[in-house]
C-alpha positions as a printed NumPy array, in Angstrom:
array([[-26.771,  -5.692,   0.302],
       [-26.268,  -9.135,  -1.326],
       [-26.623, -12.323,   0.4  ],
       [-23.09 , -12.722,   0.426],
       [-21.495,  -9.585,   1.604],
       [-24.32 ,  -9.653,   4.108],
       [-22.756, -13.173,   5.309],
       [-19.166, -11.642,   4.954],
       [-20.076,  -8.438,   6.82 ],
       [-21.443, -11.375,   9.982],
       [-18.355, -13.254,   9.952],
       [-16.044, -10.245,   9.95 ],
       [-17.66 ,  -8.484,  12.692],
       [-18.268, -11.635,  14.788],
       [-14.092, -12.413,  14.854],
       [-11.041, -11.459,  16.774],
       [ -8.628, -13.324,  14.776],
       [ -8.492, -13.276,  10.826],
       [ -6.303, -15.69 ,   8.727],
       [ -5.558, -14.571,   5.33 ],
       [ -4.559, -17.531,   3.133],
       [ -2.391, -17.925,  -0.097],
       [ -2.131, -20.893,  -2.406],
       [  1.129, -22.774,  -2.909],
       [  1.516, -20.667,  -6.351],
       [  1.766, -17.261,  -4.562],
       [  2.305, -14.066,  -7.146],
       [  1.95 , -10.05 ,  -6.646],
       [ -1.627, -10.507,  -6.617],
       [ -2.455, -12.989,  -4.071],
       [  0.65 , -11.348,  -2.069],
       [ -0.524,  -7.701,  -2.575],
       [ -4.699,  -8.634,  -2.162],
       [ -2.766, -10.727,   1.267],
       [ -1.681,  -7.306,   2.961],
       [ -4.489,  -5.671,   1.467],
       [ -6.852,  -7.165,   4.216],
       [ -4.178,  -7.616,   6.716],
       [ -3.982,  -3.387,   6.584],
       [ -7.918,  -3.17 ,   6.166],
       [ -8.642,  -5.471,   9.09 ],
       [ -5.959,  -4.491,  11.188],
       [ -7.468,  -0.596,  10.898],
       [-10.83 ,  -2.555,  12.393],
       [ -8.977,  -3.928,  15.303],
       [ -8.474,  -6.811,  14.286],
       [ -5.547,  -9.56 ,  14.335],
       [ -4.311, -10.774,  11.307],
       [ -1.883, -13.702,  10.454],
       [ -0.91 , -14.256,   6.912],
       [ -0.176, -18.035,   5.513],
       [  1.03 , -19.2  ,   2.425],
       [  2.421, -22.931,   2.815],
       [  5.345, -21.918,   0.139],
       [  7.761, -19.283,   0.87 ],
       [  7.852, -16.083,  -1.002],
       [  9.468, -15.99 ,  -3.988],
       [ 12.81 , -13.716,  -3.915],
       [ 10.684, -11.779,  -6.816],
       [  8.088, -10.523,  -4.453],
       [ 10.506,  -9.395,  -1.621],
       [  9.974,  -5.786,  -3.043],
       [  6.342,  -5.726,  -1.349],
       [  7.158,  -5.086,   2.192],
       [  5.441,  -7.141,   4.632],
       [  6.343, -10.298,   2.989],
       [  8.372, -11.673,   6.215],
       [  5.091, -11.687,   8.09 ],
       [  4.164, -14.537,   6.02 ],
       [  3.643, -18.021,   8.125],
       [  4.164, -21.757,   6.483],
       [  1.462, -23.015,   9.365],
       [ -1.678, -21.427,   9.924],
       [ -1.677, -20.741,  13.5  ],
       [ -4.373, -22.533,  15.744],
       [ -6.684, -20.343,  17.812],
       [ -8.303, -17.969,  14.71 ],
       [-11.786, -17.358,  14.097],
       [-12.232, -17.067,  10.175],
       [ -9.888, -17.54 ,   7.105],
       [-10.096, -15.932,   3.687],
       [ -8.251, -17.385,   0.471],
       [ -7.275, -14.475,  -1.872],
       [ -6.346, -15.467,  -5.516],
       [ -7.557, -19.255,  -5.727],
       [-10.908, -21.19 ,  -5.667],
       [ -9.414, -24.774,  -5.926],
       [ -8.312, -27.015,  -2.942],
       [ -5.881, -28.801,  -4.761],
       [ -3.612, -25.6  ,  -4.553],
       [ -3.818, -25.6  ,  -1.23 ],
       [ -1.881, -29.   ,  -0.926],
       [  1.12 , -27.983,   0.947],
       [ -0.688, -26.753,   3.761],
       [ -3.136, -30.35 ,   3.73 ],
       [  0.127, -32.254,   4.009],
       [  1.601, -29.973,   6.789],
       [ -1.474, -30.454,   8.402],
       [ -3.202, -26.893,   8.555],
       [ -5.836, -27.307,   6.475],
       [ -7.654, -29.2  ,   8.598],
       [ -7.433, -26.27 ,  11.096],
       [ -8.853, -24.211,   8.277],
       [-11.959, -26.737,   7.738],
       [-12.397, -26.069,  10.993],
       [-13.126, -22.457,  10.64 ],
       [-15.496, -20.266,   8.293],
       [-13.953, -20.477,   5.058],
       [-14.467, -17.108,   2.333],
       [-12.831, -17.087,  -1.144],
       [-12.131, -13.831,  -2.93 ],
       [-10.922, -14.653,  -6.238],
       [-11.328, -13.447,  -9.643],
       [-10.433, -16.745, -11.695],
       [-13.616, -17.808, -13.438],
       [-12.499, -21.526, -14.849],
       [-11.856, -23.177, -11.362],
       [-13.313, -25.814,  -9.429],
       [-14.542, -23.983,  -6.456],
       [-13.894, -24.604,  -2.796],
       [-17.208, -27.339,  -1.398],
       [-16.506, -26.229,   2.27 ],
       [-16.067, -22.528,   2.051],
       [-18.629, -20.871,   3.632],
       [-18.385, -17.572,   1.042],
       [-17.348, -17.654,  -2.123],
       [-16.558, -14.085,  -4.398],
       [-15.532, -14.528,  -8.035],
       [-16.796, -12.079, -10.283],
       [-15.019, -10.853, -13.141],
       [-12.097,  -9.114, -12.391],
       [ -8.825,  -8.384, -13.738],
       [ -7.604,  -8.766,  -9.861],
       [ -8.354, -10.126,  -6.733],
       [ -8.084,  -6.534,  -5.36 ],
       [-10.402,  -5.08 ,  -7.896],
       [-12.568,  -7.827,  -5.991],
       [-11.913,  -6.636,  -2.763],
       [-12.023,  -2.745,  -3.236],
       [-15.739,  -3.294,  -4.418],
       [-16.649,  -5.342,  -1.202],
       [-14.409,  -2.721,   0.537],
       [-16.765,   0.349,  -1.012],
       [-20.055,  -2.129,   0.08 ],
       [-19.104,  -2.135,   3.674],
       [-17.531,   0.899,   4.036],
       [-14.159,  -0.821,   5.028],
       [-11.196,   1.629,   5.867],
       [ -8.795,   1.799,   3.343],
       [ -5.557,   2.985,   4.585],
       [ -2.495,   3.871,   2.862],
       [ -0.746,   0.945,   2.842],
       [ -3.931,  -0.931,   1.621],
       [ -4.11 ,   1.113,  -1.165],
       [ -0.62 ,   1.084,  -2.612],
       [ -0.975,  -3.015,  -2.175],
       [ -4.306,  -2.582,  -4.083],
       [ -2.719,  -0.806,  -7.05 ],
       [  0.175,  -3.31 ,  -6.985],
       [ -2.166,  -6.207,  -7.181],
       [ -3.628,  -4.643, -10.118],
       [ -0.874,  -3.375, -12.189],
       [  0.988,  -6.742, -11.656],
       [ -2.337,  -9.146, -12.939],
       [ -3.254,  -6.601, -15.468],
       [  0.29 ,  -6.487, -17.157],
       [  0.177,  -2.495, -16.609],
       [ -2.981,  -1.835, -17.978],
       [ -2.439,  -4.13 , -21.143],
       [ -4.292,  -7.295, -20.581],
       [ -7.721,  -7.808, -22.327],
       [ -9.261,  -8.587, -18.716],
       [ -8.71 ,  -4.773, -17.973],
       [-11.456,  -2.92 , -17.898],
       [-12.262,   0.736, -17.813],
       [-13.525,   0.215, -13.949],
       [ -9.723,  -0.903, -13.6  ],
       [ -8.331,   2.525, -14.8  ],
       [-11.103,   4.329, -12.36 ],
       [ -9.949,   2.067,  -9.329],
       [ -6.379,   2.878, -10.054],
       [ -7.607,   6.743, -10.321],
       [ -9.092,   6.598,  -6.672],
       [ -5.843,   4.968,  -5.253],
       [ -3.735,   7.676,  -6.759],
       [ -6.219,  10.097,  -5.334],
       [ -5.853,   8.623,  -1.509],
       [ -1.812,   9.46 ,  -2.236],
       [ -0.756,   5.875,  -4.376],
       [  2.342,   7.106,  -6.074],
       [  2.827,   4.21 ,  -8.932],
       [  6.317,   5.555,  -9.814],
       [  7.463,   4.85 ,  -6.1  ],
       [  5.784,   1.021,  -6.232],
       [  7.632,   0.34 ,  -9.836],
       [ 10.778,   1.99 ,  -8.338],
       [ 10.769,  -0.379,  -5.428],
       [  9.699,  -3.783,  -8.112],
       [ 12.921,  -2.508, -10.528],
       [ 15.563,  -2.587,  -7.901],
       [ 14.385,  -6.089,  -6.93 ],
       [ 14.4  ,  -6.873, -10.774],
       [ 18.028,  -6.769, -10.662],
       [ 19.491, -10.254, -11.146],
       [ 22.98 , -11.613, -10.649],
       [ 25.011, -11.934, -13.412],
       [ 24.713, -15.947, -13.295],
       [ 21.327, -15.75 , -14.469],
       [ 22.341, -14.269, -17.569],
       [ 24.139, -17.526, -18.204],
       [ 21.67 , -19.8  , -17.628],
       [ 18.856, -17.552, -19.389],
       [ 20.831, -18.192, -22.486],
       [ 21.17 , -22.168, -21.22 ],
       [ 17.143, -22.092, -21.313],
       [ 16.483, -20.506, -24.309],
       [ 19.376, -22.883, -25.868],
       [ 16.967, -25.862, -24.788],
       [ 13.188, -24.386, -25.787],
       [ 11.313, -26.672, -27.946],
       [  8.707, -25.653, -30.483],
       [  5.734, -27.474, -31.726],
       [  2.921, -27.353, -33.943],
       [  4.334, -25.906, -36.697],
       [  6.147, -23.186, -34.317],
       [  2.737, -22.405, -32.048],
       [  3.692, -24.058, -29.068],
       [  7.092, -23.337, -27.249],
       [  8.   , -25.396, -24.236],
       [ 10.841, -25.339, -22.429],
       [ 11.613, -27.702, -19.098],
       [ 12.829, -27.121, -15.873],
       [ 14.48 , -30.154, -14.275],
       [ 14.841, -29.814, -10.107],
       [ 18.664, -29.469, -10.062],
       [ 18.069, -26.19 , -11.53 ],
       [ 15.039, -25.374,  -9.581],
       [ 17.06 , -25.459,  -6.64 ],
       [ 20.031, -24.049,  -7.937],
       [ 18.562, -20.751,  -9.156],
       [ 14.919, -20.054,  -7.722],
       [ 16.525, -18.447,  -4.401],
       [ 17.598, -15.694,  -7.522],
       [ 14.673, -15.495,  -9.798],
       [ 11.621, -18.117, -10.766],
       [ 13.433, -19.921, -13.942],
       [ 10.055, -20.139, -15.897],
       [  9.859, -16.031, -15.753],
       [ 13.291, -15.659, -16.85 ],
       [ 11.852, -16.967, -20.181],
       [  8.472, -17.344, -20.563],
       [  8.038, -13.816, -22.154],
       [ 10.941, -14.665, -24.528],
       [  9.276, -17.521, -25.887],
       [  5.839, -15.757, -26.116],
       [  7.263, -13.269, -27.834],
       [  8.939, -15.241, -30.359],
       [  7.366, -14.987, -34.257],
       [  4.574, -17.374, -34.915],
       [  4.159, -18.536, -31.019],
       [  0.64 , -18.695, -29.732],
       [  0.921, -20.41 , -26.03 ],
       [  4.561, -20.873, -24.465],
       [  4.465, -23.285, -21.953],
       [  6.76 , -23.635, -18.529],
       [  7.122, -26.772, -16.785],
       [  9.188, -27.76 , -13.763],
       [  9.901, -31.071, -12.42 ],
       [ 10.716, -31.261,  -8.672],
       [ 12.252, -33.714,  -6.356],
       [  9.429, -35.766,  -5.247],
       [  8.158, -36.381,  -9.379],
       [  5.309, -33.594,  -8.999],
       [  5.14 , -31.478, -12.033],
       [  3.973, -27.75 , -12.422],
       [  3.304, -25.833, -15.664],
       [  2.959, -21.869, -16.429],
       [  0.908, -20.882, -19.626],
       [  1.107, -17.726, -21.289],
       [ -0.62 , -16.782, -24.084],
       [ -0.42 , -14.378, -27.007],
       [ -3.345, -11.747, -27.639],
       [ -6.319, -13.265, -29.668],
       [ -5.038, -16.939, -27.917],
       [ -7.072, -16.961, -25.06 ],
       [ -6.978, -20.616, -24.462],
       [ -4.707, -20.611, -20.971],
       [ -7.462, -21.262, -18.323],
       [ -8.852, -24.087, -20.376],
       [ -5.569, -25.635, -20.901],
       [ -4.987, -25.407, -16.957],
       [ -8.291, -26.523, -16.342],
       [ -7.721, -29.72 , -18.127],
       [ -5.001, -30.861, -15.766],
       [ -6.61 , -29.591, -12.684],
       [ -5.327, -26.058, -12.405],
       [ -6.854, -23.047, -13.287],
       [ -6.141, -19.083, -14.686],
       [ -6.986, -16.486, -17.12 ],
       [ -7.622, -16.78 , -21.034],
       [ -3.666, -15.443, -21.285],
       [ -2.194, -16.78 , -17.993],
       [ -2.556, -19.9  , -16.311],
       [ -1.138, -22.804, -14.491],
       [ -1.855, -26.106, -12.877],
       [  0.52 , -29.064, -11.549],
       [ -0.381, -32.789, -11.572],
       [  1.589, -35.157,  -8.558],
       [ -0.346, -38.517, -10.24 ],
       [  3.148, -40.157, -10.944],
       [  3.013, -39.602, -14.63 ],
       [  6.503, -38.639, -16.119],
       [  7.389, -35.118, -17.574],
       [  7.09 , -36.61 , -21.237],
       [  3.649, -38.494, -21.049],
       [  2.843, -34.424, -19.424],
       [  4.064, -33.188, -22.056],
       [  2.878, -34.918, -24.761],
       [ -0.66 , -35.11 , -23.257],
       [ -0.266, -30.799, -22.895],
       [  0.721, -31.001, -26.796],
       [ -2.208, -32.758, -27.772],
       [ -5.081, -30.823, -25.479],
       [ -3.216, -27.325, -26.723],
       [ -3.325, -28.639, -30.405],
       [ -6.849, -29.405, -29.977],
       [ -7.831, -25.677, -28.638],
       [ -5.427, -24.175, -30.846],
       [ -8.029, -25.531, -33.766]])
């Protein structure tokens, strides 16, 4: 047993009250890995509360359990883990709500499988192999300590995994994927039933049709037709992200599009802050070092960071332009 799992194994046993934690960017994966433990450690006897200082995107509403998510971490717990993230600065909504300092407070373990990241300095535990998803992370610390896995764990494992590895498709998925997947199917996962359930949720209003066509009308291309950008201004972030996240609505389009290597994302809210999504198309795998340059982090194909430093969408832009052009070479 490893140093770490050994310290894990000490904090889990020694607490009553587990919070699970989710950065202010949550997706299936850090939503799925979140009720994940919450089954897991429930099974142990133990109280869970899960936080995310965002609320759930409308997208993720399929995965049931997503009302028991808190904005506030509750006072009173024993231990936190954050699932999908290794950087503080994307934990910023719940340091100006004033939890985090509730969670500084506490042992602090990170389960995470994003390798270009700053790290966490006050957390305790840290686990960020290479992984094509946090669950894949937490099913092998699951097998080390002989954690139950219950149904309901299980089917959130596989839909952490399906969702990060693009159904089997990305280059981080690995052949100990497929056999984790095979296990979960074996305990009674039925994949159909989780896609059934993520389809009927995929159904959007017939406004977004509209204003996918609006977006696409307004995508700009760079670099001789390698980058594709397309901006989000807050009007329509809060007109339409109750619906569906506007940057998914189109991301794929653009990445899809003939000679596009990265399509970029970026939304501008009220208060001037500024958030970016990366994709990137296979043999591209410049994402996480884009993100990384503006403080966020990711995988070679997917990525995203925000920067709140007062600088205006087009010196962002033209600063992302530049560092792309530069890795694109």
């Amino acid at each position: 047993m490893t140093k770490e799992i050994q310290q894990l194994k000490e904090l889990i046993d020694d607490s009553k009250h587990i919070v699970v934690l989710q950065a202010d960017n949550p997706d299936a994966d850090s939503l799925a890995s979140s009720l994940v433990l919450e089954a897991i450690f429930s099974e142990m006897g133990k109280k869970v509360s899960l936080v995310c200082g965002v609320d759930i995107p409308t997208h993720l509403k399929y995965l049931s359990g997503w009302s028991r998510v808190l904005k506030t971490a509750p006072q009173g717990f024993d231990m936190s883990i954050l699932v999908d993230a290794s950087t503080v600065s994307l934990l910023e909504t719940l340091d100006k709500e004033g939890s985090l300092k509730w969670i500084k407070s506490k042992p602090l373990v990170v389960i995470d499988h994003h390798q270009e990241t700053d790290g966490i300095d006050f957390a305790q535990v840290t686990f960020c192999p290479q992984a094509v998803a946090t669950s894949e992370v937490i099913y092998d610390i699951a097998q080390k300590l002989e954690w139950p896995l219950p149904l309901d764990a299980c089917e959130m494992m596989a839909v952490s995994i399906l969702a990060d590895s693009l159904g089997f498709t990305s280059v981080a998925t690995s052949s100990k994927s497929l056999r984790i997947m095979a296990d979960l199917i074996d305990k009674g996962v039925s994949i159909a039933k989780l896609d059934s359930a993520r389809r009927e949720l995929m159904r959007r209003e017939p406004e977004l049709l509209a204003y996918k066509g609006r977006l696409l009308q307004r995508v700009e291309l760079f670099s001789e037709g390698m980058i594709a950008i397309v901006t989000i201004p807050w009007k329509e972030i809060e007109t339409y992200s109750h619906l569906y996240n506007p940057s998914m609505l189109v991301i794929e389009d653009m990445r899809m599009t003939v000679g596009v290597r990265i399509a970029i994302a970026f939304k501008v809210y009220k208060d001037g802050k500024v958030t970016a999504k990366i994709r990137c198309t296979h043999g591209t795998s410049i994402a996480g070092a884009l993100a990384a340059e503006f403080g966020g982090g990711g995988h070679p194909y997917a990525a995203g960071f925000k920067v709140a430093d007062g600088r205006s969408i087009d010196d962002i832009k033209s600063a992302v332009i530049e560092k792309a052009q530069e890795l694109l070479e």
